[in-house]
C-alpha positions as CSV (number, residue, x, y, z in Angstrom):
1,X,29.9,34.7,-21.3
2,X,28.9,31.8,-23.6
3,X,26.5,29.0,-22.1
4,X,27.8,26.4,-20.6
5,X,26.0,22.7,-21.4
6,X,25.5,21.9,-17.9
7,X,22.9,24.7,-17.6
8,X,20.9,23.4,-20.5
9,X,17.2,22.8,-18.8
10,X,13.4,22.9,-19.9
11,X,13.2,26.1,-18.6
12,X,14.9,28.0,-21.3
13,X,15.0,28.5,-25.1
14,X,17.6,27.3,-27.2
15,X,18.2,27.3,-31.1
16,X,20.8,25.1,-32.3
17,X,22.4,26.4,-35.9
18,X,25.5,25.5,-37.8
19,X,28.9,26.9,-36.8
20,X,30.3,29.3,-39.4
21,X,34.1,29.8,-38.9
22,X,36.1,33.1,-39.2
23,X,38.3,34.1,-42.2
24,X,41.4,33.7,-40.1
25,X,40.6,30.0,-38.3
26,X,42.1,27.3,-39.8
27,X,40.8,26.4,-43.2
28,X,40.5,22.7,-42.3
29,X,38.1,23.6,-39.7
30,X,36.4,25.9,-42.1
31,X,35.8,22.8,-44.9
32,X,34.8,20.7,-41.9
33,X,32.4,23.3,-39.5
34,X,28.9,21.9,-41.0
35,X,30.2,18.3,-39.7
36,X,32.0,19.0,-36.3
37,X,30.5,22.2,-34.6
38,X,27.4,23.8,-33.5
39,X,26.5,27.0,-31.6
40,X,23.8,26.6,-29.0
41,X,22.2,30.2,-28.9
42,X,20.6,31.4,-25.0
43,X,17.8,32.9,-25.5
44,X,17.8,35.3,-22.3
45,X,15.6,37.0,-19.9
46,X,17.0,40.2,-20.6
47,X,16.4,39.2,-24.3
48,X,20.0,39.5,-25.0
49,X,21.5,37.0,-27.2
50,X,24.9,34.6,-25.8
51,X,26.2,31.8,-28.3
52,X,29.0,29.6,-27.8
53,X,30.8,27.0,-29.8
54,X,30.5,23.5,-28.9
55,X,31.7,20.6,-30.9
56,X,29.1,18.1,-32.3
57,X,29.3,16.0,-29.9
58,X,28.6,18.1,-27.3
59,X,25.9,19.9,-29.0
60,X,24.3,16.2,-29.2
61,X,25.0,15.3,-25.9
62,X,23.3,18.9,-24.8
63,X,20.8,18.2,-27.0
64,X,20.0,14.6,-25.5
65,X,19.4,15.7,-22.3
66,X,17.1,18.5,-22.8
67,X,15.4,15.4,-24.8
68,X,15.7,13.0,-22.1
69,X,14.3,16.0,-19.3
70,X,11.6,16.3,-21.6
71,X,10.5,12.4,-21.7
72,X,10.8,12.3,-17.7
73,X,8.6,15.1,-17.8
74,X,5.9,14.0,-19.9
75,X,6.2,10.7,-17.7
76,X,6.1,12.7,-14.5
77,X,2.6,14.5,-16.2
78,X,0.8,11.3,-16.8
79,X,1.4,9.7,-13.2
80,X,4.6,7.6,-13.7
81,X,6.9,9.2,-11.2
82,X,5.5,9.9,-8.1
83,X,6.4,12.4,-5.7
84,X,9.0,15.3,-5.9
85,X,11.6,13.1,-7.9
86,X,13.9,15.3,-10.1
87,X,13.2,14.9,-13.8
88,X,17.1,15.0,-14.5
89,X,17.5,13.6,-17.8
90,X,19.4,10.1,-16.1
91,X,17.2,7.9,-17.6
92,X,19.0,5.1,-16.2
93,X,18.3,5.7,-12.4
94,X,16.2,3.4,-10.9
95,X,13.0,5.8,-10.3
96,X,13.6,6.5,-13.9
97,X,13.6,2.6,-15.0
98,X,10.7,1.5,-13.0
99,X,8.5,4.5,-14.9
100,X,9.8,3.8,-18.4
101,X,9.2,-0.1,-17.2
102,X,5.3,0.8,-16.1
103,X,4.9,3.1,-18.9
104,X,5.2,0.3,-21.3
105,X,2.9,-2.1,-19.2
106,X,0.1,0.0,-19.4
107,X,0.4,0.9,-22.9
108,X,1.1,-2.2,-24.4
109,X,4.8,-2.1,-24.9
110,X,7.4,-5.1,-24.4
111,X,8.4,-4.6,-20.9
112,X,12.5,-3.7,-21.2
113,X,13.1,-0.4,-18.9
114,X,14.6,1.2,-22.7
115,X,13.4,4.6,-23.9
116,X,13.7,3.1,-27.2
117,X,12.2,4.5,-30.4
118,X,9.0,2.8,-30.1
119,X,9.1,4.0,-26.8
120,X,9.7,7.5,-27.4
121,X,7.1,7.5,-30.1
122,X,4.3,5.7,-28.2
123,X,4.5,8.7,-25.0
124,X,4.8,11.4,-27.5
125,X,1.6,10.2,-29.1
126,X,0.1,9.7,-25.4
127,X,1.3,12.9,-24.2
128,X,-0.3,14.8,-27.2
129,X,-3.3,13.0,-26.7
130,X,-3.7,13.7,-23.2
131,X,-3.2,17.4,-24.0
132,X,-5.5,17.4,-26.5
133,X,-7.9,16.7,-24.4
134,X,-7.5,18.3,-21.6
135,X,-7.8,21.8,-23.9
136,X,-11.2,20.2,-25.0
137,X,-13.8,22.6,-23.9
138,X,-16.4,19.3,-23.5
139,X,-14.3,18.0,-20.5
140,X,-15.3,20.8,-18.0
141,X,-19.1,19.0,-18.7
142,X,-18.0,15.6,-18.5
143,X,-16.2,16.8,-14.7
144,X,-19.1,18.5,-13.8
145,X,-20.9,15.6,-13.8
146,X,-19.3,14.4,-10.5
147,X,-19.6,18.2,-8.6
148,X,-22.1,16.5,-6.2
149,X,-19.3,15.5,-3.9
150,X,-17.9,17.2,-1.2
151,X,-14.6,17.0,-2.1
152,X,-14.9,18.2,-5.6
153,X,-12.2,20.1,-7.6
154,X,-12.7,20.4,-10.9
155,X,-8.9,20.9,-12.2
156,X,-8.1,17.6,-10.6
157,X,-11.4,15.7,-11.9
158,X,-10.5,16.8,-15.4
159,X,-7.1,15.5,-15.0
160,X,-8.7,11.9,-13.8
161,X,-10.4,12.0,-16.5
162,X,-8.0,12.6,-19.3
163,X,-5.9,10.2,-17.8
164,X,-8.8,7.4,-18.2
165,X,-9.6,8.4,-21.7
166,X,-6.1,9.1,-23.0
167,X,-5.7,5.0,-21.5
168,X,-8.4,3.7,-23.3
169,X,-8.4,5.5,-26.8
170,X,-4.4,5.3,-26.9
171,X,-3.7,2.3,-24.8
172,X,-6.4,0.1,-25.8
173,X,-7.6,1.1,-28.9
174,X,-11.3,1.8,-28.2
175,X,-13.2,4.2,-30.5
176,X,-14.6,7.1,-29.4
177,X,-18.4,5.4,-29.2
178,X,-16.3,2.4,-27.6
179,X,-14.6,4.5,-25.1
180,X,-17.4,7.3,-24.1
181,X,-19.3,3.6,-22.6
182,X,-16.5,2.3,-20.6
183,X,-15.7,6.1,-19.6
184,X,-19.6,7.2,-18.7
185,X,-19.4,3.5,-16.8
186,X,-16.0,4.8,-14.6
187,X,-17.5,8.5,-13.4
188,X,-20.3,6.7,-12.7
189,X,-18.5,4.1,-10.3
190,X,-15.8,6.6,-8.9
191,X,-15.8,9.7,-10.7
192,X,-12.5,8.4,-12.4
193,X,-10.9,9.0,-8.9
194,X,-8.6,6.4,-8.6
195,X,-8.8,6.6,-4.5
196,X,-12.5,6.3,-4.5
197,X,-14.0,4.3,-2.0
198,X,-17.7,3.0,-2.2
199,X,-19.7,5.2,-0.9
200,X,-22.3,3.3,0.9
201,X,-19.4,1.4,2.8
202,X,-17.3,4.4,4.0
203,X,-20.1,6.2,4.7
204,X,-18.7,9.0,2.4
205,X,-19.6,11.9,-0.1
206,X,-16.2,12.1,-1.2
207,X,-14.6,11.3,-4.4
208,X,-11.1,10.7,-2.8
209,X,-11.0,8.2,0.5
210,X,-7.5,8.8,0.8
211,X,-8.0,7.9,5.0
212,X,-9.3,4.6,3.6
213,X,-6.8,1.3,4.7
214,X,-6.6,-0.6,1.3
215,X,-7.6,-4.2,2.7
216,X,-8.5,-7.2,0.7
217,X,-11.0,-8.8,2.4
218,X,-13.5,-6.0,3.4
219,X,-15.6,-6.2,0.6
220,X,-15.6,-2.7,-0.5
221,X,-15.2,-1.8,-3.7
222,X,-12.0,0.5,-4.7
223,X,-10.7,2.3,-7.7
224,X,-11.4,3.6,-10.9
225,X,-13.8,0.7,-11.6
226,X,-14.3,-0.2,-8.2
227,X,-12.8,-3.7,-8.2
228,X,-14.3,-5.2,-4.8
229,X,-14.1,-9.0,-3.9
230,X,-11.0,-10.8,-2.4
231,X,-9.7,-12.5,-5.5
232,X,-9.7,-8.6,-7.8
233,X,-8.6,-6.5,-5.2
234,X,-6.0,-8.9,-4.3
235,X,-4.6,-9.1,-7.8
236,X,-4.9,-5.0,-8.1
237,X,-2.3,-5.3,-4.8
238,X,-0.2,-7.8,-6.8
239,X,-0.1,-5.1,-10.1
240,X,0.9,-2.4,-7.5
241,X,4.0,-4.8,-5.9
242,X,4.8,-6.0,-9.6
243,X,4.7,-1.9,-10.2
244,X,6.6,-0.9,-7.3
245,X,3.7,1.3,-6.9
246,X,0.5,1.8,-4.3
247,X,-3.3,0.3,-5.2
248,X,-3.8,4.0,-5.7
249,X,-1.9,4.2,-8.4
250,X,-3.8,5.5,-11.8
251,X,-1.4,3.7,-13.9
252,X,-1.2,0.5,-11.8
253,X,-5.2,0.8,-11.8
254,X,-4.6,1.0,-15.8
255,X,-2.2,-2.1,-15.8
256,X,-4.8,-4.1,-14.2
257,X,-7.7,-3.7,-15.8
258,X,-5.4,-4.5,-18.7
259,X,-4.3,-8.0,-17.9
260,X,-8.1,-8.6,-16.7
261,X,-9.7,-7.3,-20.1
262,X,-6.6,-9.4,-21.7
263,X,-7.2,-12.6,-19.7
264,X,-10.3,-13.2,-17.1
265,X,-12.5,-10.1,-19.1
266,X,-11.2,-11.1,-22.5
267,X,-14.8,-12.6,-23.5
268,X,-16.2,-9.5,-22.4
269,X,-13.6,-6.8,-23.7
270,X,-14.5,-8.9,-27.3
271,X,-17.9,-7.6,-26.9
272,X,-17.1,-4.2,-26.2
273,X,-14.6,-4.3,-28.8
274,X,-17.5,-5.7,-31.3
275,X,-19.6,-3.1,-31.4
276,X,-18.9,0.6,-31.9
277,X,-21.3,1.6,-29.5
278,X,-21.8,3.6,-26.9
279,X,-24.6,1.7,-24.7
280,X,-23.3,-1.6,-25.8
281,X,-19.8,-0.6,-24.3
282,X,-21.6,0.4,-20.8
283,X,-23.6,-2.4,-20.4
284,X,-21.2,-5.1,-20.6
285,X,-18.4,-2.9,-18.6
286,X,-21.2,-2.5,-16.2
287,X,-22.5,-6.5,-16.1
288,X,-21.9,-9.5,-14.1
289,X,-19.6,-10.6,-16.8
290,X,-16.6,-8.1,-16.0
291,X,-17.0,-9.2,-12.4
């Protein structure tokens, strides 16, 4: 039994190849097979091979979907749908506009909710970068660096991490010297844990607070940076309403300290930005002057 286009997922494997037709079809349909039909071949478990012939357009439609699964996904991966929602190649749901929408706030995109080209091309280029470095064999180091608390798991503090410096290579542009600064400044504050907590406040040898009550006026410092008096933290809250999102929130974390390195930071993001340097980076992430 041939495969039917509604089955088409990311957990199969599928070849798409050009329709030959019989000696005894039509021979219009022979002249025009290159230009109107397709065969989508199942590869099965059972390694046995099924084919059936689609039209174009239904090969394209089949073929937009599996495309479409495979950008939710790779959204879902880096933090931009939340929760069990289905990655079901509707790209127009709401869940699915709000992610595409944030996606393109954090890296830099116009805001429009479209997985346009530029779209497409800027997460394929995130999402290979964020791969990339998670196979690096020099991020297991950089995680251990944090193993000192309680909580510790290093699968999840590599992922923090990647996250962090996929973000600041990719989304803001930092060299490597640039970004190994800003990034030895973040595990430093938090561990790249986007629910850390200070320490000294909560009382706490853990790199995720997640029984901490977000509040604005309590004076401790929260997040990947570990943004603490009234005036930041409220702002972070405003990102995460703007976002739809929680203060908790990587990407909303990300947004932020985008529009404060692009506005209130800007004089010190120049310096960072004037320097390929590693210490220079750290110190002025570190200063008064990004508080």
């Amino acid at each position: 039994m041939g495969l039917r286009i509604n089955e088409i997922n990311n957990n199969e494997s599928y070849e798409i190849k050009p329709y030959t037709s019989s000696k005894n079809e039509n021979s219009n349909a022979s002249e025009n097979n290159f230009a109107s039909y397709g065969v989508v071949y199942e590869h099965n478990t059972d390694q046995t091979l099924e084919s059936c012939v689609y039209t174009k357009e239904q090969v394209m439609a089949a073929r937009s979907s599996v495309e479409n699964k495979q950008f939710q996904n790779n959204l879902k991966i880096l933090g931009f749908y939340s929760g069990s929602v289905a990655t079901d190649g509707n790209l127009g749901s709401q869940e699915s506009l709000r992610a595409i929408k944030n996606f393109q706030r954090v890296y830099g995109l116009q805001i429009s909710g479209g997985s346009n080209d530029q779209t497409r091309a800027k997460l394929n280029e995130v999402i290979a970068f964020y791969n990339s470095t998670l196979a690096d064999p020099e991020l297991s180091t950089v995680a251990k660096t944090v193993s000192g608390y309680s909580d510790y798991n290093e699968s999840l503090v590599k992922a923090d991490v990647a996250r962090s410096w996929t973000f600041l290579r990719v989304g803001m542009g930092l060299t490597a010297k640039q970004a190994s600064g800003v990034m030895g400044n973040i595990m430093q504050e938090s561990g790249a844990s986007p629910t850390n907590a200070q320490d000294s406040k909560m009382n706490s040898s853990k790199l995720r607070d997640t029984g901490y009550t977000y509040s604005t006026t309590d004076n401790v410092a929260y997040g990947i940076v570990q943004w603490k008096n009234q005036s930041r933290k409220q702002g972070l809250k405003d990102m995460a309403d703007t976002m739809g999102s929680t203060v908790s929130n990587c990407n909303v974390q990300f947004a932020y300290l985008r529009s404060e390195l692009e506005t209130s930071c800007k004089s010190a993001w120049n310096k960072i930005k004037d320097k390929d340097d590693v210490e220079n980076a750290a110190r002025v992430l570190g200063s008064a002057e990004m508080v």
